[in-house]
C-alpha positions in Angstrom: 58.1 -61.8 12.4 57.3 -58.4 14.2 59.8 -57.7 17.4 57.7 -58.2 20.6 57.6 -55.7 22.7 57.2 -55.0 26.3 54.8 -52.7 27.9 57.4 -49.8 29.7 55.9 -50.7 33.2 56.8 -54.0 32.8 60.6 -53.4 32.2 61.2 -50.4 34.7 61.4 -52.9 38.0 64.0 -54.5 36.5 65.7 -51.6 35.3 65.3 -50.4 38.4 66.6 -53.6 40.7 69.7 -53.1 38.2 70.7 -49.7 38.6 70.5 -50.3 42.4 72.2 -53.3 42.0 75.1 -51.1 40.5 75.2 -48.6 43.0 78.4 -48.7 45.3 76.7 -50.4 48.8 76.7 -48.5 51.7 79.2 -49.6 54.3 77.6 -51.8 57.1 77.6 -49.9 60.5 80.8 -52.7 62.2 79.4 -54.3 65.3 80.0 -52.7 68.4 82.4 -54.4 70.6 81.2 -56.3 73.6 80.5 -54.1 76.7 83.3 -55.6 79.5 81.8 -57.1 82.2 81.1 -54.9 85.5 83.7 -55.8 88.2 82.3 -59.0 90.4 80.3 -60.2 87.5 82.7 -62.4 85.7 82.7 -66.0 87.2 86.9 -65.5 87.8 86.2 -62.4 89.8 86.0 -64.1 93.1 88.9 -66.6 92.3 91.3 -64.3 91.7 92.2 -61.6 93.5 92.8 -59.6 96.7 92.0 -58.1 99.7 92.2 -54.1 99.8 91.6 -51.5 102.7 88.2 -50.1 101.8 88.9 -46.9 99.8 88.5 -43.5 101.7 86.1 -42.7 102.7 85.2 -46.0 103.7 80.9 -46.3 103.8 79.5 -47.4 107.1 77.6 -50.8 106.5 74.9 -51.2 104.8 72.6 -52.6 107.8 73.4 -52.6 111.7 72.6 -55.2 114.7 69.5 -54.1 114.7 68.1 -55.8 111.4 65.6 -58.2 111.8 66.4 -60.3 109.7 69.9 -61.2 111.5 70.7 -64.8 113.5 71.7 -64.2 116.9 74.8 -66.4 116.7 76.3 -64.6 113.6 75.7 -60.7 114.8 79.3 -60.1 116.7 78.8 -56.5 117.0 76.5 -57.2 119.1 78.0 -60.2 120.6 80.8 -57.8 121.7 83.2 -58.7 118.7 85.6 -55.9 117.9 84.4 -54.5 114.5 86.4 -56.1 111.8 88.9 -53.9 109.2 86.9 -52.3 106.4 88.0 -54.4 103.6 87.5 -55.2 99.9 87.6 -57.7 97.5 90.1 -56.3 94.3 89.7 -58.3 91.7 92.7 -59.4 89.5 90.5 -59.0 86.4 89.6 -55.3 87.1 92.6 -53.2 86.9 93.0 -52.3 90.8 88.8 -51.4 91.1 87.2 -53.4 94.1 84.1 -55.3 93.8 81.4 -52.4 94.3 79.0 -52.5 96.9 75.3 -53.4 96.2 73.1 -50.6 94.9 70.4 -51.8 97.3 67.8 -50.4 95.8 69.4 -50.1 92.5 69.4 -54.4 92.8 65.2 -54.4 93.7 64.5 -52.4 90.8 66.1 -54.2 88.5 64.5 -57.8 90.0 61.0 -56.5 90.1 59.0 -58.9 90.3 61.5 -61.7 90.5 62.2 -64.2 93.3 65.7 -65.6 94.4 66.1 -68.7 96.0 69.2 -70.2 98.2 68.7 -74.3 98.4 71.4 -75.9 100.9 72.2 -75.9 104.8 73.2 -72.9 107.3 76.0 -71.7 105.0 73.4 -70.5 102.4 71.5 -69.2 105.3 74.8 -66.9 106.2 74.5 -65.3 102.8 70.7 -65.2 103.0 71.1 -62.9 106.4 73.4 -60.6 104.3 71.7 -59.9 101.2 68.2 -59.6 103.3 70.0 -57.4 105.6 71.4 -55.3 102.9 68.4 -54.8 100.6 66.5 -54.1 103.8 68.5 -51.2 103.7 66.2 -49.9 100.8 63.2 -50.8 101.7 62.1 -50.7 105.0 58.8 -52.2 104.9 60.1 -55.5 104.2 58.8 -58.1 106.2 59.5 -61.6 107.1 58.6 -64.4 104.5 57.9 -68.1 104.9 55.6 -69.8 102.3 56.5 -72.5 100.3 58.3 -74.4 102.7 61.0 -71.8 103.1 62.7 -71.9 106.2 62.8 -68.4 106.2 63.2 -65.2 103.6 61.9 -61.4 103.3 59.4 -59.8 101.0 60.3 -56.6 99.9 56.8 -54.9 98.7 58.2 -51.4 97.1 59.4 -54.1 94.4 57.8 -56.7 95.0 60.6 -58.8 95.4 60.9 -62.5 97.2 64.6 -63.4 98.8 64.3 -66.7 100.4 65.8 -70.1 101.9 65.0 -73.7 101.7 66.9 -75.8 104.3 68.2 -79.1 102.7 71.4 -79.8 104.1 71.9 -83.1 102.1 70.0 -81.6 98.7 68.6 -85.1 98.8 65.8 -86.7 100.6 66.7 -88.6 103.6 64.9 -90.1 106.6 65.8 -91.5 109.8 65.6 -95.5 110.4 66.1 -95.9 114.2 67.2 -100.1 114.9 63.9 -101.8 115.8 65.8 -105.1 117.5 67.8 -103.8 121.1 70.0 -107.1 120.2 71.5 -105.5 117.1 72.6 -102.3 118.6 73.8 -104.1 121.3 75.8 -106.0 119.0 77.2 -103.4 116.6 76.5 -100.4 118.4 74.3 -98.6 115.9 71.7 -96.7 117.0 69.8 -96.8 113.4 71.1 -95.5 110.0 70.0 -92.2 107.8 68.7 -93.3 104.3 69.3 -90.9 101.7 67.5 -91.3 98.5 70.1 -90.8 96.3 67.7 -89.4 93.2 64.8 -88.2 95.3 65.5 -84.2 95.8 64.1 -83.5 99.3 60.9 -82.3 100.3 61.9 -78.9 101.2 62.6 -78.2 97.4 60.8 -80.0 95.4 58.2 -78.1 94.6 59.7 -74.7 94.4 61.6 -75.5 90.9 59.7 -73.2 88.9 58.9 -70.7 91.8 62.2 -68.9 91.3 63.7 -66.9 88.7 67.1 -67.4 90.6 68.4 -70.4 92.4 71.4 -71.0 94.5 72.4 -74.0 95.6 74.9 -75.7 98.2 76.1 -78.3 100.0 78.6 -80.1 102.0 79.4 -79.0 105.1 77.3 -81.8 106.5 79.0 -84.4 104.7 81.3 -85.9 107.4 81.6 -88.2 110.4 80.7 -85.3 113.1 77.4 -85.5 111.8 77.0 -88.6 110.9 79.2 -91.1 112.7 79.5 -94.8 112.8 76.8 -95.4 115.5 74.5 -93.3 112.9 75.6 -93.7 109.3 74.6 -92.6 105.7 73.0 -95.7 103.8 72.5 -94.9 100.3 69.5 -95.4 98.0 68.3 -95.4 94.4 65.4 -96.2 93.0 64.1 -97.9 96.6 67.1 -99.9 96.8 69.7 -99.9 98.5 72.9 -99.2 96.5 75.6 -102.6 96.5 77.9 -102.4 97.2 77.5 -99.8 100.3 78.8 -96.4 99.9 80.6 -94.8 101.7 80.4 -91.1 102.9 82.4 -89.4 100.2 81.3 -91.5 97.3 77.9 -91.4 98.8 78.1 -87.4 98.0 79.3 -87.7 94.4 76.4 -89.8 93.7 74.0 -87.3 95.3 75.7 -84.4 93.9 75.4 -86.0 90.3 71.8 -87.1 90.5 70.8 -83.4 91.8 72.5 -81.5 89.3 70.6 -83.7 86.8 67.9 -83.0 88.2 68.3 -79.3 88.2 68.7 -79.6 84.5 65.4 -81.2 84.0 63.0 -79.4 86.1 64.4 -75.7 86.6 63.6 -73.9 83.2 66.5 -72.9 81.3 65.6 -69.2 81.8 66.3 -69.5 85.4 70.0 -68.6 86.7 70.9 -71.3 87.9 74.0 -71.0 90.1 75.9 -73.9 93.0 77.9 -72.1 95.7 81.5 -73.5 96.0 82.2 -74.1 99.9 83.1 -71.5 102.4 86.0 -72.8 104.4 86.4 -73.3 107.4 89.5 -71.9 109.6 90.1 -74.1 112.7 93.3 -73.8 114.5 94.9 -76.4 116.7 91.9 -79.0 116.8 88.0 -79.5 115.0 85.3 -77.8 116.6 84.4 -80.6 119.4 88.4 -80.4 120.1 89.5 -77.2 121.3 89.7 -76.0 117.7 89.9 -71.8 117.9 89.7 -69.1 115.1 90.5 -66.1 117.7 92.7 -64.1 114.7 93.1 -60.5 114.1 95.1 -61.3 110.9 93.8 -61.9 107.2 95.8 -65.5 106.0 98.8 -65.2 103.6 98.1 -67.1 100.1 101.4 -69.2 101.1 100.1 -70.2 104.1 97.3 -71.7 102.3 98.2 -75.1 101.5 99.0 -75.8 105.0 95.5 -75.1 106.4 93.1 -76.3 103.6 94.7 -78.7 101.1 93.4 -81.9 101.4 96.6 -84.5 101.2 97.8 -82.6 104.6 94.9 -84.2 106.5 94.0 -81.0 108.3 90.7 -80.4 109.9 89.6 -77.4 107.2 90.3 -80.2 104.3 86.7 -80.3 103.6 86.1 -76.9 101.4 88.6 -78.0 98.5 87.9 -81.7 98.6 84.3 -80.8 98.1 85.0 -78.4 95.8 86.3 -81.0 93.3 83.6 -83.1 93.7 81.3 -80.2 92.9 82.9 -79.2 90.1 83.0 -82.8 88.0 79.1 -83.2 89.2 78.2 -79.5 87.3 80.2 -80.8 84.0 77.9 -80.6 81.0 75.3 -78.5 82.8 74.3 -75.1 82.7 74.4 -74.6 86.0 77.6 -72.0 87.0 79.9 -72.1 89.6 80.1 -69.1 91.9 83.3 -70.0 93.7 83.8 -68.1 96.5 86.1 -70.5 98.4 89.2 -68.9 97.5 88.7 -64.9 98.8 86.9 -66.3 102.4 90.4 -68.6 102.4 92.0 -65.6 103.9 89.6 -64.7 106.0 90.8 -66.2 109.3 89.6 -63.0 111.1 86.2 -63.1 110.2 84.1 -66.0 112.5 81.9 -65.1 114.8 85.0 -67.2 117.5 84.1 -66.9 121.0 81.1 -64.0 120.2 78.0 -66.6 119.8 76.1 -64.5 122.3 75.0 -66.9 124.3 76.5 -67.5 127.7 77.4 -71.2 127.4 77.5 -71.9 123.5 81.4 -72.5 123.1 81.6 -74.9 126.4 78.8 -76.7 124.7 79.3 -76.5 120.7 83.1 -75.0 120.7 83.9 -71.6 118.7 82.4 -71.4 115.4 85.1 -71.2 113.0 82.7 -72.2 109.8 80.1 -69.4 109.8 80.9 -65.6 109.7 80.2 -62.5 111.2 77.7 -60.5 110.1 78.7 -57.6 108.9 81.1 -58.9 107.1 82.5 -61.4 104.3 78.9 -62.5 102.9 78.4 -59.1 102.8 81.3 -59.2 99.9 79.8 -62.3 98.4 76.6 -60.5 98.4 78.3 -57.9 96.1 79.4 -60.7 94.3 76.2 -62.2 93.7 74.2 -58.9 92.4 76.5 -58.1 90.1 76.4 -61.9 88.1 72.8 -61.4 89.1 72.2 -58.3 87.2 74.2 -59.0 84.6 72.0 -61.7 83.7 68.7 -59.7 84.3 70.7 -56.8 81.6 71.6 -59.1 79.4 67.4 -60.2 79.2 67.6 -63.9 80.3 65.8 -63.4 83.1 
């Protein structure tokens, strides 16, 4: 039988295929190592740490009284506050470097186009000051903003960047329900009760879900008996019922802070950075705010002295920000929503309220010092710093 045989063409590919085959491989290029984080970016960065004098020589702040954007109750230079110490936040995680400042305009290029929301009550709004103040710095045509229910916010047209804030001091919806019969209250003494809506968000926020490309939520510091007492209580809902057996205040919040963090996770896309705000706390010193409570300090806290002032099994009246913080921190399990804790760096920060300096003439006789928000300049302008570099980060790393 005559040998086949195959035309040449057809056997040089696979002569070919085999000599390559045979050929020593060239050595794969080895990954390259992932780049460290920038100092302030990792979520530990704020939890761990110290505070540093400012490096020499130390900058002059980033924005002065003057700023528009600035609450009249939280400017203390103005308000006749002595300035506070240049300080900043060191990091344990970054060899000795301090948390750089915000590279104002550095931060707007880099969000162009983008909008950053905060969601929560006045505590958010403390940050919001800062950071509008700040990137006002590098853009001074930025104006005032207040669309989309925002209770207030800047546009900042060189970049076209939104920074604003929805006021929603509960997260949830909740509505007043004053007592109809004048026998009742006589009897129990309640005026009418709040109804909170346990898995309604409120109306302040829910449509702006898939507005931003950042969100930041909080809350908490409304979640006690100053404001809403006995003669006024919480009465919680779900689905148009009321819940039974009542809740009370505290369990009232776990619910709430469970149902919104599920709800996050549903309606804010999962290219959104989606971060909660741990609480700020709060420094009173010998009594609440409606007791003589004062936070007239010139002196940063020592760590031992923490336990004394803010853990909650002493009873004290700054309890609040770590029992909160617990809650907060079960409610985010399982979500992609991260934690920026910055409870534990404004712990020392005794020195930092705006006091006695409210710049009004009668505001401590009537409301006591403030001893919960903070001077401005000042430690939000370290959380700001704080916040734009986990923000960039994200925007580098193309999720945004």
């Amino acid at each position: 039988m005559p040998r086949l045989r195959l035309p040449l063409l057809l056997l040089l590919p696979v002569t070919l295929t085999t000599f390559l085959l045979l050929l020593p491989s060239s050595p794969r290029p080895a990954p390259s190592p992932p780049q460290p984080l920038p100092c302030g970016a990792a979520p530990s960065d704020a939890a761990a740490g110290r505070w540093v004098p400012t490096p020499e020589p130390a900058p002059p702040p980033l924005y002065s009284p003057s700023c528009p954007f600035h609450r009249n109750a939280w400017n203390c230079l103005r308000n006749g506050r002595p300035a506070l110490a240049p300080l900043s936040w060191a990091p344990n995680r970054c060899g000795g470097a301090v948390v750089p400042r915000i590279d104002a305009a550095g931060f707007l290029a880099a969000a162009r186009g983008r909008r950053v929301g905060l969601v929560g009550d006045s505590l958010s709004e403390n940050l919001l000051v800062a950071l509008l103040c700040a990137l006002r710095s590098a853009d001074d045509g930025a104006r005032k903003w207040k669309r989309r229910g925002a209770w207030r916010g800047g546009y900042f047209p060189r970049e076209d960047v939104v920074v604003a804030y929805h006021r929603a001091v509960l997260l949830a919806k909740y509505t007043w329900q004053p007592v109809e019969n004048s026998k009742e209250l006589q009897k129990d003494g309640i005026k009418g009760t709040y109804r909170v809506d346990v898995d309604i968000p409120a109306d302040e926020w829910v449509n702006i879900t898939k507005f931003y490309d950042v969100l930041i939520f909080n809350t908490g510091h409304w979640w006690g008996p100053d404001k809403f007492p006995k003669e006024t209580p919480l009465v919680f809902f779900r689905g148009g019922k009321p819940i039974e057996p009542p809740l009370g205040i505290y369990d009232g919040l776990k619910v709430v802070l469970k149902s919104m963090a599920s709800y996050i996770e549903r309606e804010v896309p999962r290219t959104t950075l989606k971060l909660w705000r741990a609480q700020s706390p709060r420094h009173f010193y010998g009594g609440d705010w409606n007791h003589n409570g004062s936070c007239v300090f010139d002196r940063l806290l020592e760590e031992h002295e923490f336990d004394s002032w803010f853990d909650p099994r002493n009873g004290g009246v700054n309890k609040e920000a770590r029992l909160v913080n617990y809650v907060i921190q079960e409610a985010l399990i399982g979500t992609d929503i991260q934690l920026l804790n910055l409870t534990y760096m404004s712990e020392f920060r005794a020195d930092a309220h705006p006091a006695i300096w409210l710049g009004k003439k009668d505001a401590v006789a009537v409301w006591g010092q403030d001893c919960m928000h903070w001077c401005l300049p000042g430690v939000p302008d370290t959380w700001v710093d704080i916040l734009a570099a986990q923000i960039l980060h994200y925007l580098n790393q193309g999720k945004g």
